[in-house]
N, C-alpha and C positions, 0 to 999 in steps of 0.2 A: 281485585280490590279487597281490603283488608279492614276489620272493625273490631276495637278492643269493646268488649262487652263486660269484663269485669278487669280485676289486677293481676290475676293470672289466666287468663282465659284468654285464647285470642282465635276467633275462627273467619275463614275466606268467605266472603258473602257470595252466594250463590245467585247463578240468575235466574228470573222468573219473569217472564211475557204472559199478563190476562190473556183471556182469549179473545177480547176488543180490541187487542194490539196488532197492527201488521191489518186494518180494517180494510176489506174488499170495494175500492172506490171503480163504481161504473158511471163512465162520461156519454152524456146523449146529448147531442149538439142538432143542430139544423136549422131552418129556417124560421124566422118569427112565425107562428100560428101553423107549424108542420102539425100538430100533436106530441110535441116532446112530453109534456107535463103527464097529458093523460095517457100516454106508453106507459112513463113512471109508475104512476097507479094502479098501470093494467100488472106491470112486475111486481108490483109491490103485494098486490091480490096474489097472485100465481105464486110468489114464492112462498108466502103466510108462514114468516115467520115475523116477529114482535122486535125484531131489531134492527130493521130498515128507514134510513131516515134522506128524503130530501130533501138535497140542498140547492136552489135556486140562485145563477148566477146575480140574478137581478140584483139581490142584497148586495153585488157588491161593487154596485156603481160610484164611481168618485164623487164626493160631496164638492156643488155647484159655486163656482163664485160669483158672486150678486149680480156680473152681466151673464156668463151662461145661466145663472134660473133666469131671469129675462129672457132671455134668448128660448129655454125653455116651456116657460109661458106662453109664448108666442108660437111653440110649435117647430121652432128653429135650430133646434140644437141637435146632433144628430149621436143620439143613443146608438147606433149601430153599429159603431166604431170602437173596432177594439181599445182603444186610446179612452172611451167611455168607463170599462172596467178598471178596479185597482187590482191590478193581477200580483202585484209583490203580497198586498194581504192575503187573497185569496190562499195563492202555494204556503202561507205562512199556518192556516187554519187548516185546510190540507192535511199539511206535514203534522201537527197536532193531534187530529184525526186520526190520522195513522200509527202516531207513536202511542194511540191511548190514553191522549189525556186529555183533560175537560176543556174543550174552548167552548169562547162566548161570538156568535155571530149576527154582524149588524143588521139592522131593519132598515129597510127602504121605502120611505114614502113615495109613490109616481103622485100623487096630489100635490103634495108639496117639496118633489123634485129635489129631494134631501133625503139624509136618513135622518131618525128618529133618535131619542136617547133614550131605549130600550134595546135589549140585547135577548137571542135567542141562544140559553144552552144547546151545545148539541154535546153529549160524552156515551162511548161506549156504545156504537152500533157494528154489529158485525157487518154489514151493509150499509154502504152511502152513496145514491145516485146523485151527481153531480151533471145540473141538467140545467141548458142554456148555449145560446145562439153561437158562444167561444169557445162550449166546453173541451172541443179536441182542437183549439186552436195555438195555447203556447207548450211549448216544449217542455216546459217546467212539469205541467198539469198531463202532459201526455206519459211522464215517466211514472208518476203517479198510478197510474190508473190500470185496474185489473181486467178489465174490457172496454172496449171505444165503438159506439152505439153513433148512426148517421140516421138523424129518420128525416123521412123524404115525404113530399108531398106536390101534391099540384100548387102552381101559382094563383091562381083563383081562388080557392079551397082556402089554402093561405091569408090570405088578404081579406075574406070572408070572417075569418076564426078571430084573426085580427080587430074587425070593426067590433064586431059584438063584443070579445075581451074588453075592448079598451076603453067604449062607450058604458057597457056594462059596469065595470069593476073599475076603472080607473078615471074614474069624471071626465072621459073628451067628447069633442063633438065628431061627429062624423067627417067635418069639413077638413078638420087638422090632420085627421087620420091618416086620410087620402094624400094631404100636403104632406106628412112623413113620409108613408108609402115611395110615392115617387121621388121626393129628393133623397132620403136615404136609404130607406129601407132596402128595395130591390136595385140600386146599385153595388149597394154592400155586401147582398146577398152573393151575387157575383163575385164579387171583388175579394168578401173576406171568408162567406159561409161555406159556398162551394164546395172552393177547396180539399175541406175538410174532411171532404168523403175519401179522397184518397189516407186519411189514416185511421178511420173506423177499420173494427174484425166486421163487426157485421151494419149492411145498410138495410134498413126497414120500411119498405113503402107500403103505404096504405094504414101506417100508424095501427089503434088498438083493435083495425080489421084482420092483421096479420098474423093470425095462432102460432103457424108454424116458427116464426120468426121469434114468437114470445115462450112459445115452450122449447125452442133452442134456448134463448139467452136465459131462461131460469133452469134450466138443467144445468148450462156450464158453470153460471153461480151456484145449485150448491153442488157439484161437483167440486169446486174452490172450497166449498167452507168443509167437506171432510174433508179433506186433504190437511184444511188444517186443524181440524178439532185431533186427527191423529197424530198432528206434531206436538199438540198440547198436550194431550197423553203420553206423549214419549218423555216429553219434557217435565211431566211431572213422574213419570215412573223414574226417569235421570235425578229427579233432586232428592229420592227415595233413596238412590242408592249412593248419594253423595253424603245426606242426610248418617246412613247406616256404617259408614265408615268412620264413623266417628261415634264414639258409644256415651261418652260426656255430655251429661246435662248442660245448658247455659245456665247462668247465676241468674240470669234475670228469668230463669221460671221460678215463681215462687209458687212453693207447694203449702196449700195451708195447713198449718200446725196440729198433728193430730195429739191433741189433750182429752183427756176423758170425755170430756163435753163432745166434741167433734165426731170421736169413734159411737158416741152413744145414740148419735143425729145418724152418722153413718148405718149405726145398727138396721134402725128405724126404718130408713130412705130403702135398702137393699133388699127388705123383709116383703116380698109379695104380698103377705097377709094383712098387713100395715092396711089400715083405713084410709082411704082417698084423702079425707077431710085432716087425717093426722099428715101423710105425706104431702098435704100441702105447707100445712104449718111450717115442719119443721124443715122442709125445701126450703122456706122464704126464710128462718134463721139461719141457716148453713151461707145462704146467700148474702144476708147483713153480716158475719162474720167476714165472707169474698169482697164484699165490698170496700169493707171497714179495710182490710190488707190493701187492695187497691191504691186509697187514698194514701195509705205510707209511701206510692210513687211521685205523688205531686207535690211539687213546691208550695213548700210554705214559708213567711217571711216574718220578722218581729213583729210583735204586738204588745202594746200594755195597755189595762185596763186598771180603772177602780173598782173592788167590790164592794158590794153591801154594805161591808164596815169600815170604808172609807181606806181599806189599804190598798194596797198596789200587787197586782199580779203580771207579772213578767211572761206573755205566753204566743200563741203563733195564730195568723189567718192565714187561710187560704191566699196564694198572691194574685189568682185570677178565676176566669170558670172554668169547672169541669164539666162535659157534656157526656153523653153516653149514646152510643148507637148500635138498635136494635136487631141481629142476625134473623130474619125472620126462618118459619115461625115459633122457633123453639124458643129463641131470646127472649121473645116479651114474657117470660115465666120466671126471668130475673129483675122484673122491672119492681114488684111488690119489695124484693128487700134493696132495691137500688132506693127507693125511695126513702125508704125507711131512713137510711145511712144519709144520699143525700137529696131536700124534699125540693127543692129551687131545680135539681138537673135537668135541663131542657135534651130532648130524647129523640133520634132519625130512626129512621128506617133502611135496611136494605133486604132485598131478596133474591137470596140468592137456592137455587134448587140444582138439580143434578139432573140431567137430561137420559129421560128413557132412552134414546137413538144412541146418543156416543159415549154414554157415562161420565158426562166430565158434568162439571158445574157452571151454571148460566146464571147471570145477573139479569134479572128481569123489572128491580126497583130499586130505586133509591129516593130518600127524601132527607138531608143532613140539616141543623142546625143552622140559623145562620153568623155567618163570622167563624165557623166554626173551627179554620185555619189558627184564627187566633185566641184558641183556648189553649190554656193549659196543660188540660189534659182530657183526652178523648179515650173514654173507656167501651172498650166493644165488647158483645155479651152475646154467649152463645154458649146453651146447658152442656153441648157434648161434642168432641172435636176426635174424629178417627185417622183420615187422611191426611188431612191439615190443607185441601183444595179450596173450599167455602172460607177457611179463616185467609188462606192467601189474595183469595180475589177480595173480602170483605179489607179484607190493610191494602191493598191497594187505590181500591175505591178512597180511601181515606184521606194516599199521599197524592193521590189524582187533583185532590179538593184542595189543596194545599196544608194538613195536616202533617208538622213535620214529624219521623219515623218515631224519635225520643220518647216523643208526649204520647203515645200511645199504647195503653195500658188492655191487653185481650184478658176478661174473667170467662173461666168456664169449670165448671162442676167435676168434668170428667175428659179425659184427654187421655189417648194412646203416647207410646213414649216416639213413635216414627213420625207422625202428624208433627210435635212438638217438635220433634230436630229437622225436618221438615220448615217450618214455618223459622225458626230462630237461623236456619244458614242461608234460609233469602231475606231476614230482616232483624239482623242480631242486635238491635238497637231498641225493638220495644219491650215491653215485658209483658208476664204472663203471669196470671194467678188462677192456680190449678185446684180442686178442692181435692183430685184425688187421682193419680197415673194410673191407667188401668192398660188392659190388653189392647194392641194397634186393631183388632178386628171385631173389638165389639159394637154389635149391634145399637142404633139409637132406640134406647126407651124415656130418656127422663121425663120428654117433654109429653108424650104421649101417657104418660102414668100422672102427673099434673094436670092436662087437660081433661083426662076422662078419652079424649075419644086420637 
């Protein structure tokens, strides 16, 4: 696929997969009250990493028609049954998951036998346990899945975990319990749970008593995730040398204009000796300068006003918001002349850092705007760009949110020229304002010369 970026410029868009993409989904199925949930926990402890998220079939039971909640009510209605689950959404949120982009999943009230109208983000986990009574039951969700987990337990034990869950946490009586129990529950188990064991890798008895069994299934998980942090690497040293084959700037990096003024700021900014309290100064003008360029990328639409002395000036507004989102933590060191230029911009977060173990870069936060899809324009800030890894995941983050590529304006102070051809041939569509093209392998200082520490 192919994107004009200016009138004589035309370059092939390159591909690029986060490292959220292609997300490591583990199915743990079993019986009501086996211990599925707290196996979850016990992996989610044992692997400790910060991007493991589960997901609970339970959210995603069919919403009741006014005789099954009755029927519910009354204890009558039998949740057990696979016909209970919306399994076309499920695989829908799934496959979402997987592709790396931001889904919203529904909340289940068991009080009031409906779901709720609140929604739970789930985006960007390199890990997602998909755990519940179906989890290895349809074909759809078995293709999906990077390992298939059976955990097993006594029937007693079971029925036990049950009373207390349900009495406890889900307002029933003991009486009804027991009334599921034997009309659905443990015939379904039979019927549907079973089964199931025949398509787990591995079956687990005795739940979060089983070590061995739990430091198998978190070795073979990250045994999966290098496997694939080194195809992210590969794929980004690939867009390096797609990047390098092409020695042409794109039009849409704008480099700010070096006028006396600029080279004299520049002088300043580069001079070691320079006082903290001056290189901050004049950092924060070099940056209202970055900014003020920036804004030459958004639309603006007619305006006329009256002035002072009652005549008429023919001139332009802004035609919507612009937001601004902060690269931590070097970014927020551009927030003082973002202001400055413009004082209303409502301001995100992301954090994005580079991992001691694989050297790649890991999204660890985010916090956007809201509505932020539909601003104008979304300007992302980050003092110094080498690779162009952190700026790839941070624009992705963006078009994840629904921010479409156009509106997308990246400010930074200092940028290598590989980084930049790098970032413009997997998204030749946004722009860049550069304060100044420096070597592909200098080291970051700006933000640590601005901080002090």
């Amino acid at each position: 696929m192919s994107a004009d970026v200016g009138s004589d410029f035309r370059i092939e868009r390159a591909h690029y997969s986060p490292p959220w993409a292609n997300t490591s989904i583990i199915g743990v199925a079993g019986s009501s009250g086996s211990g599925k949930t707290s196996l979850s926990l016990a992996l989610i402890r044992q692997l400790s990493l910060p991007w493991v998220v589960i997901l609970s079939m339970d959210s995603f039971y069919k919403p009741l028609t006014p005789e099954q909640s009755r029927l519910a009510f009354l204890n009558e209605y039998d949740f057990d049954s696979p016909d209970a689950i919306d399994f076309d959404m499920l695989i829908e949120k799934l496959r979402e998951i997987k592709e790396g982009k931001k889904t919203e999943i529904p909340i289940y009230s068991f009080e009031k036998h409906n779901r709720i109208d609140q929604t739970t983000t789930v985006y960007s986990p390199h890990v997602l346990i998909l755990e519940g009574i179906f989890a290895l039951h349809d074909s759809r969700v078995l293709d999906m899945l990077d390992l298939k987990i059976y955990c097993e337990a006594d029937a007693d034990l079971c029925l036990s975990r049950r009373l207390v869950r349900d009495v406890r946490d889900r307002g029933r009586d003991i009486e009804g319990c027991i009334k599921q129990w034997f009309a659905w529950v443990k015939p379904n188990f039979t019927r549907y749970v079973e089964p199931q064991r025949n398509s787990a890798d591995i079956i687990v008895p005795r739940g979060i008593e089983n070590l061995v069994a739990i430091n198998m299934i978190t070795d073979q998980i990250h045994k999966t995730l290098r496997t694939k942090s080194k195809l992210h690497q590969v794929e980004l040293q690939r867009l390096g040398t797609v990047a390098a084959a092409d020695p042409e700037l794109s039009p849409n990096i704008i480099s700010l204009a070096q006028t006396p003024q600029v080279r004299g700021i520049n002088t300043l900014l580069l001079d070691p000796d320079t006082h903290r309290e001056d290189f901050i100064f004049y950092f924060d003008r070099l940056v209202s300068l970055m900014i003020e360029t920036a804004t030459t990328c958004v639309p603006f639409r007619n305006a006329t006003v009256s002035t002072p002395t009652d005549s008429t000036y023919a001139g332009l507004q802004r035609s919507g918001e612009i937001s601004a989102v902060v690269v931590l933590r070097g970014g927020s060191i551009l927030e003082t002349g973002l202001k400055r230029v413009i004082p209303d911009c409502r301001t995100g977060r992301v954090l994005i850092q580079t991992s001691f173990r694989t050297g790649e870069p890991e999204l660890h936060y985010y916090k956007l705007a809201d509505g932020i899809n539909t601003h104008d324009a979304v300007l992302l800030l980050d003092p110094q760009m080498a690779s162009g890894g952190a700026a790839l995941m941070a624009v992705r983050v963006l078009l994840d949110h629904g921010v479409e590529e156009k509106r997308i304006v990246f400010v930074t102070y200092l940028a290598g020229r590989m980084g930049l051809r790098r970032l413009m041939a997997v998204y030749p569509e946004i722009k860049v304002v550069v304060g100044r093209i420096v070597d592909d392998e200098e080291r970051r200082w700006v933000e640590g010369r601005y901080l002090g520490c």
